[in-house]
C-alpha positions as CSV (number, residue, x, y, z in Angstrom):
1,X,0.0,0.0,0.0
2,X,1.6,3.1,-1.0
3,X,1.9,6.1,1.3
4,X,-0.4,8.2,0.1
5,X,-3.2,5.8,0.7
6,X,-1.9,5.2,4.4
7,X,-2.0,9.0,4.9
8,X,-5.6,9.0,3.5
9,X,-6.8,6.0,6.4
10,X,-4.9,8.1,8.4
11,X,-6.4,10.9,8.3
12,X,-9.9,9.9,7.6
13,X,-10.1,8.0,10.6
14,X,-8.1,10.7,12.6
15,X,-11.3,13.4,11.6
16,X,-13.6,11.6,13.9
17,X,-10.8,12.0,17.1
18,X,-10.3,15.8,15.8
19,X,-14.3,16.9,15.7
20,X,-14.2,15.8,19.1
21,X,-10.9,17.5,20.1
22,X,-12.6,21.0,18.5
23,X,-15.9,20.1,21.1
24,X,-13.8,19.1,23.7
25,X,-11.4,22.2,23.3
26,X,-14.2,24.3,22.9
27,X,-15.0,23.3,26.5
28,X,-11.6,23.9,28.0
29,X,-11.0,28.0,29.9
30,X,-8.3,28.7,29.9
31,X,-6.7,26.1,28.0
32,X,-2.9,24.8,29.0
33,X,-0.8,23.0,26.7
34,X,-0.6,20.0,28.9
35,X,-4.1,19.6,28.8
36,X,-4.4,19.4,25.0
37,X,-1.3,17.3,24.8
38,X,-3.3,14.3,27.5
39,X,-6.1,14.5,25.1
40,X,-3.9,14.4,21.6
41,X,-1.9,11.6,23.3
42,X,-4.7,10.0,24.2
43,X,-6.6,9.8,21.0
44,X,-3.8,9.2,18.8
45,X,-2.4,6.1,21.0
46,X,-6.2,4.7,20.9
47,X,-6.2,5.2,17.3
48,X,-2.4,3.5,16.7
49,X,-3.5,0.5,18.8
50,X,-6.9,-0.6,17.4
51,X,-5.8,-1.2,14.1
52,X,-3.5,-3.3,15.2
53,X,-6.3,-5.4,17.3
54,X,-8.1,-5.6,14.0
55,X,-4.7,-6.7,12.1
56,X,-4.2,-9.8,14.4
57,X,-7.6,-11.4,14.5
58,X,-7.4,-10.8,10.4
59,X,-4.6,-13.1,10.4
60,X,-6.4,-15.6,12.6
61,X,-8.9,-15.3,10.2
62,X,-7.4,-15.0,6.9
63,X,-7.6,-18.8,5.2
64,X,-11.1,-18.6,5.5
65,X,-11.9,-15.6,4.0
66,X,-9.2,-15.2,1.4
67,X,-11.7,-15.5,-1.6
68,X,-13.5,-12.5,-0.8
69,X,-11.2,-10.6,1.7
70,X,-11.4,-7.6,-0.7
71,X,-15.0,-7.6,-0.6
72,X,-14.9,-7.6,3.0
73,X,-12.3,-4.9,3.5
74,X,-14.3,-2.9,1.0
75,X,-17.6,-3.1,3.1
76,X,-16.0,-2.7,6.5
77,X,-14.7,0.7,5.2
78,X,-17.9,1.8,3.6
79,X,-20.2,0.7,6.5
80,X,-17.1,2.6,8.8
81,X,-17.4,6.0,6.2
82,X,-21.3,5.9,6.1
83,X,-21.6,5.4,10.0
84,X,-19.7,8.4,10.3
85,X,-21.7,10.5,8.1
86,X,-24.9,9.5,9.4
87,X,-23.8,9.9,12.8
88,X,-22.8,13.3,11.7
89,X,-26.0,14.3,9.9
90,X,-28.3,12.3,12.8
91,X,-27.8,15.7,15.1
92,X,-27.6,13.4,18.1
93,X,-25.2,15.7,20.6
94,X,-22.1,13.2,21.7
95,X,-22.1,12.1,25.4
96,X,-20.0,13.3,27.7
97,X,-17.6,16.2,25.6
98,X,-18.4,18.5,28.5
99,X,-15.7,16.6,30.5
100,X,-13.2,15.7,28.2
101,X,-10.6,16.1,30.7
102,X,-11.9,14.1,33.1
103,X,-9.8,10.5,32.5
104,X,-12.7,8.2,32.2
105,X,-14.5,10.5,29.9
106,X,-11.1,11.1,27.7
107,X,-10.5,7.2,27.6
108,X,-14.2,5.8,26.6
109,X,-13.9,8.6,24.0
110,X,-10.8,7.7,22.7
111,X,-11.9,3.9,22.4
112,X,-15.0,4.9,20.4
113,X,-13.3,7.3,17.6
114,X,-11.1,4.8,17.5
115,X,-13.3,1.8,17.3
116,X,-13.6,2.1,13.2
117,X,-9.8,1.8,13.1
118,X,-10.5,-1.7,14.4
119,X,-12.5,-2.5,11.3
120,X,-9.6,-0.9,9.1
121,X,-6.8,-2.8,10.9
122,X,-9.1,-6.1,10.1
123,X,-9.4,-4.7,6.6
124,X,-5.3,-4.5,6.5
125,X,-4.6,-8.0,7.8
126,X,-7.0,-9.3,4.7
127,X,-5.4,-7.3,1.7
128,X,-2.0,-8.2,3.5
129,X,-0.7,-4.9,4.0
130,X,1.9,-4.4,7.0
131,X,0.9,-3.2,10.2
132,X,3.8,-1.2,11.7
133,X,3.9,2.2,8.7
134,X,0.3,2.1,8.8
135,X,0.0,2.0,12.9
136,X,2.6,4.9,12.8
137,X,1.5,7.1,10.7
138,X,-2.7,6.7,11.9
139,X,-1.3,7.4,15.5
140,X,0.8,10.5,14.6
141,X,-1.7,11.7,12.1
142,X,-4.4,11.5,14.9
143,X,-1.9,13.1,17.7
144,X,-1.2,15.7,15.6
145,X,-5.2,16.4,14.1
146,X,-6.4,16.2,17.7
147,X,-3.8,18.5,19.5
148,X,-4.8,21.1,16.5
149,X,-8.1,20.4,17.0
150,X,-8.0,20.9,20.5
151,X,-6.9,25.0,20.3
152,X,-9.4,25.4,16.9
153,X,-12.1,24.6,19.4
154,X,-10.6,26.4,22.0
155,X,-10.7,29.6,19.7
156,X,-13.4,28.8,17.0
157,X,-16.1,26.3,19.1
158,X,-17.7,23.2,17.5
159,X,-18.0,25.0,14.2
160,X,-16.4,22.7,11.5
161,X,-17.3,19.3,13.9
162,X,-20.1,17.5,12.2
163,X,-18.3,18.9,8.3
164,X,-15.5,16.8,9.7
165,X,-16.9,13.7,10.3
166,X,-18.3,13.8,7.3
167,X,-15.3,14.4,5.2
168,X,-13.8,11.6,7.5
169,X,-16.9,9.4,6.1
170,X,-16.1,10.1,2.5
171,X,-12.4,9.6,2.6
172,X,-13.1,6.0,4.1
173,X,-15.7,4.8,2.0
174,X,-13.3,6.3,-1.3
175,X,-10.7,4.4,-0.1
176,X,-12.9,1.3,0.3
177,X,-13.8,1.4,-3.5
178,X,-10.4,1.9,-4.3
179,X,-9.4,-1.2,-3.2
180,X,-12.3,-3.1,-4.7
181,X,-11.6,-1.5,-8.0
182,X,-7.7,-2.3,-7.7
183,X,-8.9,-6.1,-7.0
184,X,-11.3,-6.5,-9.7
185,X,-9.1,-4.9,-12.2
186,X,-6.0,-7.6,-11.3
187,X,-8.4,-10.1,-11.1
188,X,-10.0,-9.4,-15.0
């Protein structure tokens, strides 16, 4: 998988962690650097360590699904991208932002934006793409996005936040058909 598609995963599953580091910042008066970095660090190591959850029981998994793997990597990223947009367009607020600093708050929210990087690390292990680039560059991608995120919301509010989880959305389910397409074309 070339690096330019590990950027895009990266940073379409990182948009998810980032709307909810603009909310979260948003929340945050006055806002210390330590405080951003705990949430940045938090979501980004979340977000590293899934996929590679996902990666291992794909292995476990792959001679039984080898036949359609691609089909199934291409359907775990689309139902990933359209979950994200239609939890983005549903309006349903997001539980518990108000207390993002709070540590059980900043952990269950770091395990679910970083629950769909589960599904892609499953969808890695079943194209058989390495774990350790991709696992890099999702983490730092997501560190980075989130600590950003953190001061936009700090200075802007919850603005760009559902825009963002859409775009995350698209990027995901693009990337899904991508893959589809690049197996159908080697296969014909």
């Amino acid at each position: 998988m070339d690096i330019l598609t590990i950027l895009g995963i990266a940073t379409g599953l990182s948009l998810d962690a980032f709307a909810v580091s603009v909310t979260g910042g948003s929340t945050i008066r006055p806002l210390k650097f330590l405080q951003a970095l705990k949430i940045a660090l938090a979501f980004g190591l979340f977000q590293a360590l899934m996929p590679v959850v996902g990666w291992a029981a794909g292995l476990t998994l792959e001679q039984y699904i080898k036949d359609f793997d691609h089909w199934l990597a291409f359907l775990l990223l689309a139902f990933v991208g359209a979950r994200m947009i239609y939890n983005a367009l549903s309006g349903k607020p997001h539980d518990d932002r108000h207390d993002i600093l709070r540590i059980t708050t900043l952990l269950m929210l770091a395990v679910a934006t970083s629950i769909d990087a589960l599904a892609v690390g499953l969808s890695f292990a079943l194209i058989n793409v390495g774990i350790l680039k991709p696992v890099l560059m999702i983490g730092i991608v997501t560190c980075l996005l989130s600590l950003l995120g953190v001061y936009i919301g700090n200075r802007l509010g919850s603005f760009f936040e559902k825009k963002l989880e859409i775009a995350g959305g698209i990027i995901l389910i693009l990337i899904g058909i991508r893959i589809l397409w690049e197996h159908l074309v080697v296969m014909c």
